[in-house]
C-alpha positions as CSV (number, residue, x, y, z in Angstrom):
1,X,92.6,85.2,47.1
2,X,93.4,83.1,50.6
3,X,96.4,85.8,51.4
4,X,93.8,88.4,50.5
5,X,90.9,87.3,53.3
6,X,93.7,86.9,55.8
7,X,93.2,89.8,57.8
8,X,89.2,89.2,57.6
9,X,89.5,86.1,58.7
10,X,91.7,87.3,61.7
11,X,89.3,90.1,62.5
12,X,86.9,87.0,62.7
13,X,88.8,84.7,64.8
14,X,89.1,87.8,67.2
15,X,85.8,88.9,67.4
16,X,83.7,86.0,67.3
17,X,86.4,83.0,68.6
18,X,86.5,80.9,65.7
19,X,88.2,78.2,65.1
20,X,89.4,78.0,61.5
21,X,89.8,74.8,59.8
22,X,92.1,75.0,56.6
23,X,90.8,72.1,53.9
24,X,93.0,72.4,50.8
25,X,91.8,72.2,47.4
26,X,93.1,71.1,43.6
27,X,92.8,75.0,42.1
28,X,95.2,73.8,39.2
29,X,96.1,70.2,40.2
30,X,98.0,69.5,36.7
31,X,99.7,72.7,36.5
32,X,103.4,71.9,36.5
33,X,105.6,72.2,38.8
34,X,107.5,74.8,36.7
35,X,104.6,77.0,36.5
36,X,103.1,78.3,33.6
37,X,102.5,81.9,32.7
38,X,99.5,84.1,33.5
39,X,98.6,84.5,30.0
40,X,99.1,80.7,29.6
41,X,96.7,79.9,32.4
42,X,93.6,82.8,31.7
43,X,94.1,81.7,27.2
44,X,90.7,82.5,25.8
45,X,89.2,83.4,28.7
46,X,88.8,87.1,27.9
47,X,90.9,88.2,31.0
48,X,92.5,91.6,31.1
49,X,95.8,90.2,33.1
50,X,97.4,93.4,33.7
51,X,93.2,94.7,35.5
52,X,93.1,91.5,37.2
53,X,96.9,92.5,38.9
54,X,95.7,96.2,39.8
55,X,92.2,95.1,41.1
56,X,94.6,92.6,43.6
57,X,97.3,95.1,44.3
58,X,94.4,97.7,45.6
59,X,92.7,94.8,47.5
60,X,95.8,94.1,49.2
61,X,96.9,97.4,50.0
62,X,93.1,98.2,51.8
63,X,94.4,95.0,54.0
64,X,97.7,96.0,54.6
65,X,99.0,92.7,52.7
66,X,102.1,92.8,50.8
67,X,101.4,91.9,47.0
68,X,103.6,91.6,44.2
69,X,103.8,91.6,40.2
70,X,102.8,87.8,39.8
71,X,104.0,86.3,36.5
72,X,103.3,82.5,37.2
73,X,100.8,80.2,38.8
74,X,102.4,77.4,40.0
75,X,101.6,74.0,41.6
76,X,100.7,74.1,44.9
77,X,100.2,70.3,45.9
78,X,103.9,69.8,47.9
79,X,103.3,73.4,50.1
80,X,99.6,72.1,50.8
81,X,101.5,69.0,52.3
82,X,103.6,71.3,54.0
83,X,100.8,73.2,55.5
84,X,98.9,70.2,56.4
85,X,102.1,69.0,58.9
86,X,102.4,72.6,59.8
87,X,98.8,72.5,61.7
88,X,100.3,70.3,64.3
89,X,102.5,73.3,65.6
90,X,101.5,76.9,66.9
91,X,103.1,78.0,63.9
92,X,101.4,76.4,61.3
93,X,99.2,79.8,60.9
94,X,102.1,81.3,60.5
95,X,103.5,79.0,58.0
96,X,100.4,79.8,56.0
97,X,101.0,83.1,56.1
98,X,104.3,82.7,55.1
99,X,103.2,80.8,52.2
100,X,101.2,83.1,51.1
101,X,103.6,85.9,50.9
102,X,105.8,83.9,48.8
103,X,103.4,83.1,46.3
104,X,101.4,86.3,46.0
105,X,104.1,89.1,47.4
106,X,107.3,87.4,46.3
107,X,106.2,85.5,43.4
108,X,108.0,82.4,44.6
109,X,107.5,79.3,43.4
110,X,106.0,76.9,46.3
111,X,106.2,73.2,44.1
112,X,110.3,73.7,44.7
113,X,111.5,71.8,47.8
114,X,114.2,74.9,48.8
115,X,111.8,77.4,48.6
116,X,108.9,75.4,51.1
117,X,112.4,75.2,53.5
118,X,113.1,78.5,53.7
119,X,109.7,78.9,54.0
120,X,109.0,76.8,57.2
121,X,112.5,78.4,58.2
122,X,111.0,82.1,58.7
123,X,107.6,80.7,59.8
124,X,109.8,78.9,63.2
125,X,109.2,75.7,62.1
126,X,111.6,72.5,62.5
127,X,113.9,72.2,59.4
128,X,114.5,68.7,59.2
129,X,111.4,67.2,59.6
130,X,110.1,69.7,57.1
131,X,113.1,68.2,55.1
132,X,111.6,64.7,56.2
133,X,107.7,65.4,55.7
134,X,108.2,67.0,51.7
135,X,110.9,64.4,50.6
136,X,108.5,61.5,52.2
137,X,105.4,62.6,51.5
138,X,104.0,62.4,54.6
139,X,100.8,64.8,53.9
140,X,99.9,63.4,50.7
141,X,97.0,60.8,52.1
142,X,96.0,64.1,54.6
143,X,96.1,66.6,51.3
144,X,94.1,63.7,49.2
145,X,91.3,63.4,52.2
146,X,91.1,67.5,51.7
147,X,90.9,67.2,48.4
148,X,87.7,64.6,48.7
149,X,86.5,67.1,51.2
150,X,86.5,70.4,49.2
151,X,84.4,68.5,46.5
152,X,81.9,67.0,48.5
153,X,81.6,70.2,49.9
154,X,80.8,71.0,45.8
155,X,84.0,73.6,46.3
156,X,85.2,75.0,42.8
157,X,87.1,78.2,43.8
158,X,89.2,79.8,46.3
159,X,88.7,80.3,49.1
160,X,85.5,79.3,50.1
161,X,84.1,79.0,53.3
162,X,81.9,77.0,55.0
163,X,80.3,77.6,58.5
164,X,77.9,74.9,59.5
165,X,76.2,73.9,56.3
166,X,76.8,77.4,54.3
167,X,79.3,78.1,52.0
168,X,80.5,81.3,50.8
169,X,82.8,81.5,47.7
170,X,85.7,84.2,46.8
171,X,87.3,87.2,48.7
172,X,84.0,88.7,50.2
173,X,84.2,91.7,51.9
174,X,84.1,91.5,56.0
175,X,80.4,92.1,56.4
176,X,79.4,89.0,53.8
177,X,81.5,86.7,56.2
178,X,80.2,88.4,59.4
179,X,76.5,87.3,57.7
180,X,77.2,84.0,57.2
181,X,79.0,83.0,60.5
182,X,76.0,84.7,62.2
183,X,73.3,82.8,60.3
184,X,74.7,79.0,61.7
């Protein structure tokens, strides 16, 4: 859903001159890092998988996103690290970008190390010291302080955002974001 408002939040940024503030959040904090399987993860929920994939694929196309045929959620706690040093560099929007693409086009899994490398590799970013800031941990305290965010905030689903003391949750369409930027 993040890679999917990308472009809306750009057209945003643009239009209006925000500043975007990313503030990660636990979607599936005890997933493991191996991933589980889509039909693992939506069990019993009365999902139609295969709907869900085609409802995406169409919302990504209208944004001119690359998606791709997702078989795994997987944990995402090491890339939010990742992003978190990644805001301290012009390219750390990039890096989300990035990110996103592998998850959601490329069906990469982001709680491997190698792939959060090459990752920061095509997004320009320094290699080593994202070598340094993934095998230290240096974002965990950062990501943790999100984390306490996002639920004060009483966040329960991605994305959401907040302007001033408004929240809006899910990928809304343009005009729904437009409304509540205006209205703070």
């Amino acid at each position: 859903w993040c890679y999917l408002v990308t472009g809306r939040v750009e057209r945003l940024k643009k239009k209006y001159g925000l500043t975007v503030h990313w503030t990660h959040f636990p979607l599936h904090p005890d997933t493991p890092d191996s991933g589980i399987p889509l039909e693992e993860l939506f069990r019993g929920r009365g999902y139609d998988i295969e709907a869900m994939k085609q409802r995406m694929s169409a919302l990504m196309t209208e944004e001119n996103l690359a998606y791709g045929n997702r078989s795994h959620t997987y944990n995402s706690r090491l890339a939010q690290e990742l992003a978190k040093w990644g805001e301290s560099f012009p390219e750390g929007e990039a890096l989300n970008l990035k990110l996103f693409e592998a998850y959601f086009a490329e069906g990469r899994n982001l709680a491997e190390p190698e792939v959060l490398l090459d990752v920061a590799e095509v997004a320009g970013l320094p290699l080593e010291t994202a070598e340094e800031v993934i095998r230290q941990r240096s974002f965990r305290d950062a990501v943790d302080t999100d984390w306490k965010r996002a639920h004060e905030l009483g966040v329960t689903g991605v994305p959401t955002f907040v302007s001033g003391n408004r929240g809006l949750v899910g990928a809304q369409p343009y005009e729904a974001m437009v409304q509540l930027i205006q209205l703070d």
